[in-house]
N, C-alpha and C positions, 0 to 999 in steps of 0.2 A: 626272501622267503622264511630264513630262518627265524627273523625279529616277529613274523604274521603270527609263526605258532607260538613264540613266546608269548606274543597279545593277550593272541585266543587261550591261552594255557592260563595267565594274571587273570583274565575277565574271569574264567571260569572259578578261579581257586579266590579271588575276593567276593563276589557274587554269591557262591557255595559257604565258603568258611564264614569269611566277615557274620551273614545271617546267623549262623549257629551259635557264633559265638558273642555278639549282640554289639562289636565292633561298627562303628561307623564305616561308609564307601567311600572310599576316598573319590571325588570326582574329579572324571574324565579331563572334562572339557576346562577345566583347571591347569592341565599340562601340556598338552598339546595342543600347538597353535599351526595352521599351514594356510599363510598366507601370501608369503612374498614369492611366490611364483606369479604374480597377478602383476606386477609391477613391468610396465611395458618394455623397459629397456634391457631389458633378460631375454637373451636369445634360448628359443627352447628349453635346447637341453642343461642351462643352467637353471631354466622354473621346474625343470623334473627334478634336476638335483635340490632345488630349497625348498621343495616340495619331501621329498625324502627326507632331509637333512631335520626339517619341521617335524614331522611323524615320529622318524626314529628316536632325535634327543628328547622330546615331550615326552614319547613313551618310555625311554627310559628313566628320565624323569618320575614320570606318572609309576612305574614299576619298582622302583625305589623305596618311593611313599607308601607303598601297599605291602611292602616288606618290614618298611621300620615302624608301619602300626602294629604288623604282626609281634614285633621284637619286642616294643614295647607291651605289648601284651602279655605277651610268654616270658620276657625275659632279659626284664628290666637292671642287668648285670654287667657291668664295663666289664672289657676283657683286661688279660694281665698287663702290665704296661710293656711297651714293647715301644724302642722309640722309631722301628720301622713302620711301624701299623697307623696307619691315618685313620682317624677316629671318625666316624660320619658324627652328625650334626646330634642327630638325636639321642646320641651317647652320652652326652654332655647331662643329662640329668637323670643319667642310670646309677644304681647302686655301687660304690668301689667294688672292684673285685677283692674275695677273700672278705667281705663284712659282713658277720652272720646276722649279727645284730640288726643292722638298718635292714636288712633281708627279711629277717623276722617279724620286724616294726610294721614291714609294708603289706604281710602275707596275706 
């Protein structure tokens, strides 16, 4: 239940904000795939579970994506280096942290 209102809470705040602020949608139907529950030799309750397992990682996949448009929108700034922090993907072409300059270049 908790992942549903996460959903509906992403739908709403991409839907709403993305328009406002003239950001593309990330789509859907890009991330989440739910199909091998169909596959006959899956006893039930293992097509419930890949049926779940499909839903939940696409959409947090798909929720992910709808975050780091936003980041890159707002705030296109690596954080401090930290060799414990795992950098996601799209940091990699953010401004160094502490460069006023390139910050400036970009404003």
């Amino acid at each position: 239940m908790p992942i549903i209102i996460f959903d509906i809470s992403a739908e709403l705040y991409q839907n709403i904000c993305f328009g406002l602020w003239g950001i593309d949608l990330v789509e859907r139907k890009k991330y989440i795939k739910i199909d091998r529950h169909k596959l006959k030799y899956l006893k039930w309750f293992e097509g419930i579970n890949c049926a779940y397992c499909g839903y939940a990682n696409g959409f947090i996949n798909y929720a992910k994506t709808i975050f780091a448009e936003t980041e890159k929108y707002w705030c296109r700034i690596k954080h401090k280096n930290d060799s414990k922090f795992v950098e996601p993907d799209h940091h990699k072409e953010f401004i160094g942290y502490g460069d006023e300059d390139a910050y400036r270049e970009t404003g």
